[in-house]
Backbone as ProteinMPNN parsed JSONL, in Angstrom:
{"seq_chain_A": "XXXXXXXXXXXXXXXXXXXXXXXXXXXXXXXXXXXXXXXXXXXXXXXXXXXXXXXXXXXXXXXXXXXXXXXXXXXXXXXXXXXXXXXXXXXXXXXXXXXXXXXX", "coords_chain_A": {"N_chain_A": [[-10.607, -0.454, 1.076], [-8.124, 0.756, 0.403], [-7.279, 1.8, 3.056], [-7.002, 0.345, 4.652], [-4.522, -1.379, 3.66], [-2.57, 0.614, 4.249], [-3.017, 0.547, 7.27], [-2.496, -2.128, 7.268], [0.014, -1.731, 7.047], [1.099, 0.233, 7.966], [0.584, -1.304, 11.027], [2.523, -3.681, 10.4], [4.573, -2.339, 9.993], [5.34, -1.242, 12.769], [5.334, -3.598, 14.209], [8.199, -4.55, 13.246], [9.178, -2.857, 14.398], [9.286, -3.566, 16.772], [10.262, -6.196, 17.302], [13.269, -5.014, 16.884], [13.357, -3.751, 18.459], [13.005, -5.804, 20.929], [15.087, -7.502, 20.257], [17.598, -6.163, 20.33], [17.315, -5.099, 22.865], [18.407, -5.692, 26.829], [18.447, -7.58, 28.994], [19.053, -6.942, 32.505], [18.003, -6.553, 34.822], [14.965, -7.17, 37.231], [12.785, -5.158, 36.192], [13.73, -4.385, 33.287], [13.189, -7.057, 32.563], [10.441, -7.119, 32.777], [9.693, -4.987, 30.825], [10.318, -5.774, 28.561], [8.871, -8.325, 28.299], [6.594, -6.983, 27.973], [6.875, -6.07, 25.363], [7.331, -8.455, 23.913], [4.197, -9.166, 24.278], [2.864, -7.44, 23.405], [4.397, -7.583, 20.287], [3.242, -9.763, 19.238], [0.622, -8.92, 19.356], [0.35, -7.335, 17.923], [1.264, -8.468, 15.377], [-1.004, -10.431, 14.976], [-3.181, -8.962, 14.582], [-2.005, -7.566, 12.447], [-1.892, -9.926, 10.753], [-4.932, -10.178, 10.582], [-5.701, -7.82, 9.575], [-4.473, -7.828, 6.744], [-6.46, -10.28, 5.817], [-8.686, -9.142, 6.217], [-8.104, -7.783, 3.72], [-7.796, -9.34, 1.63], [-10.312, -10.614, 1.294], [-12.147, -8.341, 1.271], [-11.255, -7.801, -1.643], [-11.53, -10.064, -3.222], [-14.626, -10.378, -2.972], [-14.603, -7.577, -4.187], [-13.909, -8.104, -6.783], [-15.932, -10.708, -7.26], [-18.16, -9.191, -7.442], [-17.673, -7.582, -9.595], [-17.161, -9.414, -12.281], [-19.116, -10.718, -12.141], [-21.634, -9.597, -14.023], [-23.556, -9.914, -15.677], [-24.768, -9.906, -17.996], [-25.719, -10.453, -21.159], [-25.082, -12.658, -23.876], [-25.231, -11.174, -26.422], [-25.351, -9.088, -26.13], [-22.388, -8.628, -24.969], [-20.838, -9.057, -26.761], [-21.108, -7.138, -28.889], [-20.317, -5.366, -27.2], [-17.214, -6.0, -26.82], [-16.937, -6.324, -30.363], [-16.913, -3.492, -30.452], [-15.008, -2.402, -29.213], [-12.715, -3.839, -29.906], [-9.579, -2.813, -31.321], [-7.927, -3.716, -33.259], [-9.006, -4.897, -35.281], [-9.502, -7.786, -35.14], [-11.32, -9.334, -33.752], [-13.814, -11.883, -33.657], [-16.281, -12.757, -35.231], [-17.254, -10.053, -35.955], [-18.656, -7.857, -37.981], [-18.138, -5.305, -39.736], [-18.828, -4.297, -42.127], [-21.316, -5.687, -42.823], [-24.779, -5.519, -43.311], [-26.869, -3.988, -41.026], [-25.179, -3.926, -38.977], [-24.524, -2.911, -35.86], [-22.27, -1.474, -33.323], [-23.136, -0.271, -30.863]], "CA_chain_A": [[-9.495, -1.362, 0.925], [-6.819, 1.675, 0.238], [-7.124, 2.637, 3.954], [-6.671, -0.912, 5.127], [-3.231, -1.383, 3.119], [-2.248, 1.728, 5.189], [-3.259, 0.345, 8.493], [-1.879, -3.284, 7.521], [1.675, -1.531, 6.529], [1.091, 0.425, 9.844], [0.769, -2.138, 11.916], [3.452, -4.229, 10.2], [5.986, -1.172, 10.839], [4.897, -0.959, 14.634], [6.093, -4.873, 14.535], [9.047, -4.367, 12.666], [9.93, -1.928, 15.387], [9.41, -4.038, 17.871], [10.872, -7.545, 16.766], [14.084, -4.826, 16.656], [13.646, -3.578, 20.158], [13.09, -6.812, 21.183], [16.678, -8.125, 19.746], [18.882, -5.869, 21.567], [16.987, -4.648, 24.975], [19.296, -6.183, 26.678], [18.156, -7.415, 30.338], [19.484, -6.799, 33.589], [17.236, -6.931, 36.026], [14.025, -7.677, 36.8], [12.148, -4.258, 35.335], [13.853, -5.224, 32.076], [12.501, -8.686, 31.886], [9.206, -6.856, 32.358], [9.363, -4.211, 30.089], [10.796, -6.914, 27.469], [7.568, -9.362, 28.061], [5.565, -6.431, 27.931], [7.333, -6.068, 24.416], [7.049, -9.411, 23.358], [3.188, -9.557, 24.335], [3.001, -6.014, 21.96], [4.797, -7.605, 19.313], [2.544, -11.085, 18.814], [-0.944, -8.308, 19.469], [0.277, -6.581, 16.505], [1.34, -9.161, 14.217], [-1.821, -10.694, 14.928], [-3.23, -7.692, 13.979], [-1.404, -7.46, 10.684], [-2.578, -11.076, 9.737], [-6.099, -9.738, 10.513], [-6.131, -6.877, 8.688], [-4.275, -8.721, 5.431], [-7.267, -11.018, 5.738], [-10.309, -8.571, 5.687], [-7.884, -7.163, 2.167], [-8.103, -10.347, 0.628], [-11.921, -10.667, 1.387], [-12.804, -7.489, 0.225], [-10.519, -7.701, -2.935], [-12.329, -10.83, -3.266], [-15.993, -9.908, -3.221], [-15.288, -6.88, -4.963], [-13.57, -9.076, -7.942], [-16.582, -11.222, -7.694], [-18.835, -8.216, -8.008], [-16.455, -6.932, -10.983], [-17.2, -10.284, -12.751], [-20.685, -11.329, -12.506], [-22.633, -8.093, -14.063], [-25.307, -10.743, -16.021], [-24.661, -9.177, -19.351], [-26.328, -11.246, -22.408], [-23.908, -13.184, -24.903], [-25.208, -10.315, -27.762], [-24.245, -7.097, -25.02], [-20.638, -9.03, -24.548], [-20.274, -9.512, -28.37], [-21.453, -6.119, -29.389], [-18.803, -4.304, -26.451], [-16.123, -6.801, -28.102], [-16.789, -5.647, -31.335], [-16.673, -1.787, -30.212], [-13.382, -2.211, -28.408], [-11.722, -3.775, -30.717], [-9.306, -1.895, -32.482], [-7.003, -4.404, -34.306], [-9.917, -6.084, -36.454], [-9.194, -9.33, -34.787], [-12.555, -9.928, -33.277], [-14.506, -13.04, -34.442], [-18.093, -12.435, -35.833], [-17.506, -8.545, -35.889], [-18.914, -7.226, -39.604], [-18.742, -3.679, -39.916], [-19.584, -4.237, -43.653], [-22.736, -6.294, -43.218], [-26.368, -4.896, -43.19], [-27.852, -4.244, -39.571], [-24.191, -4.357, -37.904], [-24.755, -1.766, -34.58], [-21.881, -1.648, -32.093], [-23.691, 0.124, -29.791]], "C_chain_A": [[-8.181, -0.587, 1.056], [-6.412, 1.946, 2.005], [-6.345, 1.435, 4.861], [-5.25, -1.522, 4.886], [-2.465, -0.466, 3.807], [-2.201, 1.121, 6.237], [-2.378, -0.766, 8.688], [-0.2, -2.865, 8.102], [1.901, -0.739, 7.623], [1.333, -0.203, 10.565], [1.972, -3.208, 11.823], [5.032, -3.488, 10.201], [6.244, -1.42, 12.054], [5.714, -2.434, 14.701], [7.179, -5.107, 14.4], [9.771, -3.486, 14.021], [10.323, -2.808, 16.758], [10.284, -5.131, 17.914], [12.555, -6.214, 16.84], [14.641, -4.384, 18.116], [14.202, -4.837, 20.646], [14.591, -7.227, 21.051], [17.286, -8.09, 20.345], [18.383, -4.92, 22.074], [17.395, -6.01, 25.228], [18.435, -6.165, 28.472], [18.8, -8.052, 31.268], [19.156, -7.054, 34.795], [15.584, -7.341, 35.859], [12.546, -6.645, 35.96], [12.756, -4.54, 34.113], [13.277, -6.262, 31.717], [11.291, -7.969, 31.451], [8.57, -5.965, 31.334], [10.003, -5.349, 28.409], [9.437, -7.613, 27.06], [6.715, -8.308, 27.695], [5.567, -6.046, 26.056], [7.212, -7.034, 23.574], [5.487, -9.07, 23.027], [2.589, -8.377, 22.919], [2.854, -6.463, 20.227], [3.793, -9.153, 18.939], [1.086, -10.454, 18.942], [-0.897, -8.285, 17.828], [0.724, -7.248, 15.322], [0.087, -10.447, 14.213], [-2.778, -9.819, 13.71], [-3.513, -7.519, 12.593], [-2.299, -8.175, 10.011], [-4.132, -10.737, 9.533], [-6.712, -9.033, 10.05], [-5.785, -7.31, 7.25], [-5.485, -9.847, 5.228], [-8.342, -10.148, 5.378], [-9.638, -7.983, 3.951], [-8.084, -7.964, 1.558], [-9.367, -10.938, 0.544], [-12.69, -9.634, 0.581], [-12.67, -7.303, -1.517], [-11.349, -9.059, -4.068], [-13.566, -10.631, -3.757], [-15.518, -8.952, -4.138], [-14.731, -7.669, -6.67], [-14.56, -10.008, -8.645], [-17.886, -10.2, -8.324], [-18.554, -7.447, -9.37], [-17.314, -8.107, -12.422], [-18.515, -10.27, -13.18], [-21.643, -9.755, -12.752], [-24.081, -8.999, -14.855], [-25.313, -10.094, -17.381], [-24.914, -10.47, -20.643], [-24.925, -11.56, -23.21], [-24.042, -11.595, -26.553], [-24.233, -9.272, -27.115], [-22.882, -7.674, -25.344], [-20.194, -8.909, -26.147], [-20.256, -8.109, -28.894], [-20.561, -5.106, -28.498], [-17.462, -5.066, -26.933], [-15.931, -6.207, -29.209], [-16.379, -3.922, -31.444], [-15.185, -1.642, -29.72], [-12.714, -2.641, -29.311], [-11.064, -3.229, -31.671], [-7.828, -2.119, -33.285], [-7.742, -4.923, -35.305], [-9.84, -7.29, -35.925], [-10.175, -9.892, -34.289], [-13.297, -11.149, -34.257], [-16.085, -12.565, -34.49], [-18.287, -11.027, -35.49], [-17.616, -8.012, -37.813], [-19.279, -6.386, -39.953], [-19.284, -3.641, -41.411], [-20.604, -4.486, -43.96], [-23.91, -5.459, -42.761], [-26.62, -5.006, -41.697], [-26.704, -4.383, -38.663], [-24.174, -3.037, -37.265], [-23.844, -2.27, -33.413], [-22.37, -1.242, -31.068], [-24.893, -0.912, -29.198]], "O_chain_A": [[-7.232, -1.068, 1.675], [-5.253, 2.287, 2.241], [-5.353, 1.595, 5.571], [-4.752, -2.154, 5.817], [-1.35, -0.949, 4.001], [-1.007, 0.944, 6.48], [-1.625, -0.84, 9.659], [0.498, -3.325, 9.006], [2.906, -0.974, 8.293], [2.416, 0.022, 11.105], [2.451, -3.648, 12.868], [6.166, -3.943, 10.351], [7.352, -1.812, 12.42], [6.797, -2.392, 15.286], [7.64, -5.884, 15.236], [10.921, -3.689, 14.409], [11.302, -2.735, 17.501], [11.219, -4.972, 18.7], [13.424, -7.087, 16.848], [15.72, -4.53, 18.69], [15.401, -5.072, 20.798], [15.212, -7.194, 22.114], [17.797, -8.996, 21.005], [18.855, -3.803, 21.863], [17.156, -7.041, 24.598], [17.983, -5.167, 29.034], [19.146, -9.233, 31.229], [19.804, -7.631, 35.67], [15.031, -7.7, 34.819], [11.599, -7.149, 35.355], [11.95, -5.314, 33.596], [12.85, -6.414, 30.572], [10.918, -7.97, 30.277], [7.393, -6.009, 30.976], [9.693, -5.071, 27.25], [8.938, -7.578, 25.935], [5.86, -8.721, 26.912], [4.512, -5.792, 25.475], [6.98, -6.715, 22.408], [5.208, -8.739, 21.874], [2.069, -8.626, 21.832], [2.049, -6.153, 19.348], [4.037, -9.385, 17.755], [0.184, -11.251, 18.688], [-1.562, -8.8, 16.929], [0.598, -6.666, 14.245], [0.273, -11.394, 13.448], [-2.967, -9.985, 12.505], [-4.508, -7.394, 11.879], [-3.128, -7.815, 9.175], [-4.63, -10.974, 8.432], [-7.931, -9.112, 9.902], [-6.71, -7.209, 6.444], [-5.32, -10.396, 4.138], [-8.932, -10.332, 4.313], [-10.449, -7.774, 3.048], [-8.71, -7.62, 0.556], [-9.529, -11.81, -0.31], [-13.495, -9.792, -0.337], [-13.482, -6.894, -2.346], [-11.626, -8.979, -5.265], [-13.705, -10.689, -4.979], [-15.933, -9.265, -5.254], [-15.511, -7.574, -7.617], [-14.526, -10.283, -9.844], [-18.448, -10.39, -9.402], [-19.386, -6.79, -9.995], [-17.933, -7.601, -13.357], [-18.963, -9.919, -14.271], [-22.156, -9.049, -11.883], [-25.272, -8.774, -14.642], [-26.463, -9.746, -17.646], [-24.048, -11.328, -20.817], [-23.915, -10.858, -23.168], [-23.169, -11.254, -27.351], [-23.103, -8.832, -27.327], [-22.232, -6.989, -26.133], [-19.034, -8.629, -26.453], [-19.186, -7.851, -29.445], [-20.112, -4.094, -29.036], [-16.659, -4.342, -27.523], [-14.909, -5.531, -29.333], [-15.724, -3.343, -32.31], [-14.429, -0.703, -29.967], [-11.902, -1.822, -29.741], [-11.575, -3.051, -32.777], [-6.995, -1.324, -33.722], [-7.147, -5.432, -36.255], [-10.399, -8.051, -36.714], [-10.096, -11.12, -34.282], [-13.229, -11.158, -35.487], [-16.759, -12.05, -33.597], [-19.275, -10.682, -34.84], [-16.68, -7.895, -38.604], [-20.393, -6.227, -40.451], [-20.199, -2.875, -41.711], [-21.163, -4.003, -44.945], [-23.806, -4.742, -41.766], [-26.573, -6.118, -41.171], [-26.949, -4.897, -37.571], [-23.859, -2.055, -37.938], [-24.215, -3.149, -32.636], [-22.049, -1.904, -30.081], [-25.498, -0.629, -28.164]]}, "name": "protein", "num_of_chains": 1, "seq": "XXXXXXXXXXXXXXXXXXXXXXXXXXXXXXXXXXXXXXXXXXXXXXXXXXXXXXXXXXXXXXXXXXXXXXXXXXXXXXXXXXXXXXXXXXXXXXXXXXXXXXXX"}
């Protein structure tokens, strides 16, 4: 994902550059027009591009979020890492005082 944020912000430079070319190349004749269109066609690859690579980040960020989430962990496991983490007392049904209470 890190490399991809790189590449996006790459490729969204490269556009940035161009969209500035673009502005003011200033045309004269008819090699200008063409090196202009050839500039345009550049600048709508690569902000293609962009959107394409910002898409596989929000896919992967995605899946791995859903992978993050769903580990399948029992209501006791979740209650019993609750109780261990907490370290205001504020947890509900945490009783370090009572008989048989094991955060681990």
């Amino acid at each position: 994902v890190g490399v991809a944020y790189f590449a996006s912000g790459g490729s969204f430079l490269f556009a940035v550059l161009l969209g500035w070319f673009i502005s003011t190349y200033s045309v004269l004749n008819s090699r200008d027009k063409l090196h202009k269109q050839i500039a345009v066609s550049l600048f709508i690859a690569t902000m293609v591009l962009t959107i394409f690579i910002l898409m596989v980040v929000f896919a992967a960020s995605l899946v791995f979020s859903v992978d993050l989430v769903d580990y399948g962990i029992s209501d006791e496991e979740r209650g019993s890492i609750a109780c261990y983490v907490d370290t205001a007392n504020s947890c509900t049904n945490c009783y370090p005082n009572d008989e048989g209470w094991d955060p681990t």
